[in-house]
C-alpha positions in Angstrom: 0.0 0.0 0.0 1.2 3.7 -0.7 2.7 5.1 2.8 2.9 8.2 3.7 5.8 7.6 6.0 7.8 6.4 2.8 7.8 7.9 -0.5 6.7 6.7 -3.7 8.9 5.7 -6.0 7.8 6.6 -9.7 10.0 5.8 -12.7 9.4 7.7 -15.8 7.9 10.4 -13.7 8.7 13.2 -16.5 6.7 11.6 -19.5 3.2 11.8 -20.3 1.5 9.2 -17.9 3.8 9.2 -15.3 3.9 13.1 -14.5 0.3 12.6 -14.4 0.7 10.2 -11.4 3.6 12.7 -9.8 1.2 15.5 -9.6 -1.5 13.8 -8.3 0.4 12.3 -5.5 1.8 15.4 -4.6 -1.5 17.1 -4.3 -2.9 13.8 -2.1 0.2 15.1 -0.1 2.5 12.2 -0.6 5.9 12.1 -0.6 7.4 11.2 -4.5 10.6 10.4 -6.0 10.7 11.0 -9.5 13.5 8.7 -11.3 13.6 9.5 -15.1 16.9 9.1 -17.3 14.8 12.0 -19.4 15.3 10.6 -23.2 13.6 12.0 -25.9 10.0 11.9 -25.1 10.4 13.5 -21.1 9.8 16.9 -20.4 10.6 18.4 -16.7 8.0 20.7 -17.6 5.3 18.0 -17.0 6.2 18.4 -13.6 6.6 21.9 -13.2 3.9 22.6 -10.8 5.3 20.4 -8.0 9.0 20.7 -8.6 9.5 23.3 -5.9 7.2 21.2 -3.4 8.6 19.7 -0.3 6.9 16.3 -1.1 9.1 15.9 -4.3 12.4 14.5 -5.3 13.4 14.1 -8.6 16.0 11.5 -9.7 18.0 11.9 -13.1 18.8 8.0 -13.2 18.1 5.3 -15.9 16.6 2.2 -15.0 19.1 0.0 -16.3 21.7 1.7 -13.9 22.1 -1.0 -10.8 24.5 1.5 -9.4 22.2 4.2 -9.3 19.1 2.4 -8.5 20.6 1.1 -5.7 22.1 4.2 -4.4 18.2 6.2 -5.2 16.3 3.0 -3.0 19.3 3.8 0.0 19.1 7.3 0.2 15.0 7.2 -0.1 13.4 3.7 1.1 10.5 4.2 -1.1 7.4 2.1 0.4 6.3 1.4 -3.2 7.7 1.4 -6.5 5.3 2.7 -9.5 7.5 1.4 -12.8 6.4 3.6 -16.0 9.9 4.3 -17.5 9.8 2.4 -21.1 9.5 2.9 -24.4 6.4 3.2 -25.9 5.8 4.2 -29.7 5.0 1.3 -31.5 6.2 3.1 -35.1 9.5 3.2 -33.4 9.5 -0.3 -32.0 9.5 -1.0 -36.0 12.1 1.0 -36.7 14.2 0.2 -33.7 13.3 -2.8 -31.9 16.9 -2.6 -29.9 16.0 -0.1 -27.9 12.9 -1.7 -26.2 14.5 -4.4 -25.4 17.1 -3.0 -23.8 15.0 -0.4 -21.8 11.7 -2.4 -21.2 12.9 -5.9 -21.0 16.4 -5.3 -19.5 15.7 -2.2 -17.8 12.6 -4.2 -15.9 14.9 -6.5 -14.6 17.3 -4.1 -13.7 15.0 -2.3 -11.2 13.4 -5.5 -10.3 16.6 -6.8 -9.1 17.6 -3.3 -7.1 14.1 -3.7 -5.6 14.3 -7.5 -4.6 17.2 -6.3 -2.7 16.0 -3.2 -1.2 12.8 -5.0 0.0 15.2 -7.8 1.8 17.3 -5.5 3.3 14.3 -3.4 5.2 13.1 -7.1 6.5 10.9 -7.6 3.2 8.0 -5.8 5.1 4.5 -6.7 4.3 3.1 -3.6 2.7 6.3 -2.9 0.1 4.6 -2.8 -3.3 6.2 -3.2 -7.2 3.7 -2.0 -8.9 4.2 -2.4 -12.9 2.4 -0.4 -15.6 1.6 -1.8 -18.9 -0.9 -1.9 -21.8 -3.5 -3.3 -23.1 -1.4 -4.2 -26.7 0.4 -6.9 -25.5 -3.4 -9.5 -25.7 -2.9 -9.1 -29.2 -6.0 -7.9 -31.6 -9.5 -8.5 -30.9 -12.0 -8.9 -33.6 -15.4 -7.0 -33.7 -16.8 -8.3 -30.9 -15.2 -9.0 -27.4 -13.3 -7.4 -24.9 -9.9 -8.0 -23.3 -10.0 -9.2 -19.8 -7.1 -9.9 -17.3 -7.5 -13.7 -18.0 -6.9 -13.1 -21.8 -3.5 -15.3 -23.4 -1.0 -13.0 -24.0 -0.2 -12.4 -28.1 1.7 -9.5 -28.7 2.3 -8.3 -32.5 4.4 -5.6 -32.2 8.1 -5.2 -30.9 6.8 -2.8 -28.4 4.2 -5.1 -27.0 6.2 -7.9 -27.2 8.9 -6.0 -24.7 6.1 -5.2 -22.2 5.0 -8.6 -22.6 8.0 -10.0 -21.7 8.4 -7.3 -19.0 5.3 -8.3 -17.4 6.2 -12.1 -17.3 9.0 -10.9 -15.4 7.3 -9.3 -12.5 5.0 -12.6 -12.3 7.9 -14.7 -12.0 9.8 -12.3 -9.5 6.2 -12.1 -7.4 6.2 -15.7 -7.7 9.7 -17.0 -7.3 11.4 -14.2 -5.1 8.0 -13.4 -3.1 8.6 -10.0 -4.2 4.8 -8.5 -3.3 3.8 -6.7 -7.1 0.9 -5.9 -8.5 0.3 -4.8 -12.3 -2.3 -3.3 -14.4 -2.7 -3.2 -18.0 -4.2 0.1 -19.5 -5.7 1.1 -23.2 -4.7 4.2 -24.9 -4.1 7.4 -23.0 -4.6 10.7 -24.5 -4.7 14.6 -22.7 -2.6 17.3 -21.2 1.0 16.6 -22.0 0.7 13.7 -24.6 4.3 14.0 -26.4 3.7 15.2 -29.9 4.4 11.8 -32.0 1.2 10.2 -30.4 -2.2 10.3 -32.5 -4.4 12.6 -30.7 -1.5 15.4 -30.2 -0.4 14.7 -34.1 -3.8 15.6 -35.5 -4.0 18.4 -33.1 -0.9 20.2 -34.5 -1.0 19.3 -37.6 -4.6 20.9 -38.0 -3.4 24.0 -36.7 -0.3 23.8 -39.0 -2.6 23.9 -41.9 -0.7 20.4 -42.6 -2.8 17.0 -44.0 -3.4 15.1 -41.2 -2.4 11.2 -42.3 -4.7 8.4 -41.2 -3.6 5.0 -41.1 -5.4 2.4 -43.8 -8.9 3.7 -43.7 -9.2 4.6 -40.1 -11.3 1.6 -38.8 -8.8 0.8 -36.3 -10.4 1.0 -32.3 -9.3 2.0 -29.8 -10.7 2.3 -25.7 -9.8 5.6 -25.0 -8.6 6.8 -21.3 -8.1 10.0 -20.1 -4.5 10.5 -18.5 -5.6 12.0 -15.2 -8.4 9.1 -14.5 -5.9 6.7 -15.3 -3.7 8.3 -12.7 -5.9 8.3 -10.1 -6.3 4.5 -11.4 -2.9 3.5 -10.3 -3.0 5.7 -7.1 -5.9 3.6 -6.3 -4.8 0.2 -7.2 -1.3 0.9 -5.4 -3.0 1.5 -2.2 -5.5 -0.9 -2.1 -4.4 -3.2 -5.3 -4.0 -7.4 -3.8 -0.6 -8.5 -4.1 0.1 -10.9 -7.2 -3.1 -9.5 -8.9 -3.8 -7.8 -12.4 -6.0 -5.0 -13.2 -7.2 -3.8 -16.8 -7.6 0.2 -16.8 -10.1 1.4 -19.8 -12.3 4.8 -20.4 -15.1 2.7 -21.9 -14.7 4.5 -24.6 -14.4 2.6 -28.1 -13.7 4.6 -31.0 -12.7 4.3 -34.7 -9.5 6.4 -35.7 -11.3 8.3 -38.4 -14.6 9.4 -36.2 -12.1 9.8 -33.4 -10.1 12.2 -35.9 -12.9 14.0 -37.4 -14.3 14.8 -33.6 -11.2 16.3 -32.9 -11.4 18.4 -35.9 -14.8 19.4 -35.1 -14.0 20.3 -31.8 -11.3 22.7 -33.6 -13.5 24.4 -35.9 -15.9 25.7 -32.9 -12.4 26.5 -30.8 -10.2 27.6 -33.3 -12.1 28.4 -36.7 -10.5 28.4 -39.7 -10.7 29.1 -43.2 -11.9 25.9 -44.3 -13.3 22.9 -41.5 -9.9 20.9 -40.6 -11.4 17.6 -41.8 -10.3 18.5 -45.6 -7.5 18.1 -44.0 -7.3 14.5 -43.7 -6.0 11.8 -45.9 -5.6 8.0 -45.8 -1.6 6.7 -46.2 -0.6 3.4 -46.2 -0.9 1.4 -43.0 1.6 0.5 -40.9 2.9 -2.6 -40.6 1.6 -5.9 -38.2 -2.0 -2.6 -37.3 -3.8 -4.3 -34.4 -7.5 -4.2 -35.8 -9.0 -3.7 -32.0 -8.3 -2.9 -28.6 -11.2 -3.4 -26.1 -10.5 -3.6 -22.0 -13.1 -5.3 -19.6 -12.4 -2.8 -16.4 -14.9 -4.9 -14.0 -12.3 -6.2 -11.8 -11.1 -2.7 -10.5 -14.5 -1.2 -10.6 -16.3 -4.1 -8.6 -12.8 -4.8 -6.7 -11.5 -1.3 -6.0 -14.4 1.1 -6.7 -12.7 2.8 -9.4 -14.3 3.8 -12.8 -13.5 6.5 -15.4 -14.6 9.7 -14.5 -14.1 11.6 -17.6 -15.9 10.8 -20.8 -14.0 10.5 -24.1 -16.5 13.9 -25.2 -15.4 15.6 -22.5 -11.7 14.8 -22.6 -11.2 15.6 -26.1 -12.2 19.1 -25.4 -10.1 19.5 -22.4 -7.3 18.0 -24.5 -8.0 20.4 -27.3 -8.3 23.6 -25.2 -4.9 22.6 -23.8 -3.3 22.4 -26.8 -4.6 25.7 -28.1 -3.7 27.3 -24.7 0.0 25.6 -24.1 1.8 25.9 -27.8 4.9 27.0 -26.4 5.1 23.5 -24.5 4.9 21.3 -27.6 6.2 23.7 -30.0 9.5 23.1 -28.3 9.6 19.6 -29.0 9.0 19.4 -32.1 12.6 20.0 -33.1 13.3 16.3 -30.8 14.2 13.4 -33.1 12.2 11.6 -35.6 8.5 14.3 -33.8 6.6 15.0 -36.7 8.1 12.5 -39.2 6.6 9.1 -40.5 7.6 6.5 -38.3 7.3 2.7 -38.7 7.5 1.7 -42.2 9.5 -1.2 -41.8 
């Protein structure tokens, strides 16, 4: 369970999810650590707002540092460990498999290990939590009908759900050989304040207001369960407190939606915010799809609902428009990453 007394631990505190999570802790009034090695797609202005507060800590470390790691859980004795670090953009998984490996495979190990051993040496006390965060990609593609549930196999099509995959066998096998106490949740796509600018939503976002075509994958009949960053958040905060050890969780918005009606809302939301000359959906085009395109993601969120008490708060209506508004009223925070490597190019040909 979180503790007060001890901080928690968050890796990957300065990217889009896991800033979400910092700043809610903060304002619950516990004590974080921030650990991020702050690659391409971190930002310490996520975390702006609580970086002078006396509950925060922030870490520049990489997860697949031993060294470091073990130095950080020493000088803090976090009372629970909330592992977001990875990589996560499935168009660069094409392009560079390599580098999920290394971070989300190797890097999970890496902190499992320097938790293992931090757990053992306070007395492996009963409420120490690893708590890992993945997605709903690594079930694999559902058809038309169905929905993903913690019980589903595990088939994985893409390198980057592969590597969390494989990530997430290893906190089963650490929970179940070492006794380590985890817990893990699998989420479905996350989109508001924040999102870097190489992710879907933000991409059509700017490239609207760039007067740029916004590209579609295929013909846009790809779903997705959309979640709103700041309900999944509060998901984890909830599940980390009052989660059962060894136990899974699937995090969804209950909110399905096709890529092109998902698009074309966003535009429309943009023509009553930000008019234009012309409505931003002649802006859109169809390009070829990416390679190995999961057809549908879908999560069944009854466990944490009828287990926990948590459901989304914030419909996918609703979050759009925040998501928009922000965007329009925060350019200089994405404008300056746009310049970051391979933001704003086409990604994942293979």
């Amino acid at each position: 369970m979180t503790d007060k007394a001890r901080p928690l631990l968050v890796t990957g505190g300065a990217g889009f999810i896991g800033s979400a999570v910092v700043r809610q802790a903060v304002a619950r009034g516990l004590r974080v650590v921030n650990l991020d090695a702050l690659t391409y797609a971190a930002c310490p202005a996520n975390v702006a707002s609580v970086a002078d507060s006396d509950l925060y800590t922030f870490e520049h470390a990489d997860i697949r540092d031993r060294a470091a790691l073990d130095r950080i859980f020493a000088r803090h004795r976090p009372g629970t460990v909330m592992h977001l670090a990875a990589e996560s953009h499935v168009d660069r998984s094409i392009d560079g498999p390599g580098a999920f490996i290394d971070t989300n495979v190797m890097g999970t190990y890496t902190l499992l290990e320097a938790a293992r051993a931090h757990w053992q040496a306070e007395g492996r006390p009963d409420d120490f939590r690893f708590h890992h965060i993945s997605t709903d990609e690594v079930y694999g593609s559902l058809g038309t009908d169905g929905l993903f549930t913690e019980d589903t196999p595990y088939d994985p099509r893409s390198p980057y759900s592969a590597s969390k995959a494989s990530s997430d066998h290893l906190v089963r096998a650490w929970g179940e050989t070492y006794g380590l106490p985890v817990v893990l949740t699998n989420c479905s796509n996350n989109y508001g304040p924040f999102h870097f600018p190489e992710k879907l939503i933000p991409v059509v976002i700017i490239r609207a207001l760039d007067g740029h075509e916004i590209p579609i994958y295929g013909a846009g009949e790809n779903v997705r369960d959309w979640l709103y960053v700041e309900d999944h958040a509060d998901a984890l905060l909830t599940v980390a407190a009052r989660g059962q050890v060894g136990r899974s969780y699937n995090i969804g918005g209950n909110a399905e939606r096709r890529n092109i009606d998902l698009v074309r809302a966003i535009c429309g939301i943009l023509d009553e915010m930000r008019p234009a000359a012309a409505p931003y959906g002649d802006q859109i085009v169809f390009v070829a799809d990416r390679p190995g395109h999961d057809a549908r993601y879908a999560i069944d969120a009854s466990r944490i609902r009828d287990e926990l008490g948590w459901k989304p708060s914030v419909t996918l209506d609703e979050g759009l428009r925040r998501t928009v508004r922000w965007y329009l009223d925060n350019e200089d925070w994405w404008r300056a990453l746009m310049t970051r490597d391979g933001v704003g190019k086409r990604l994942g040909r293979a």
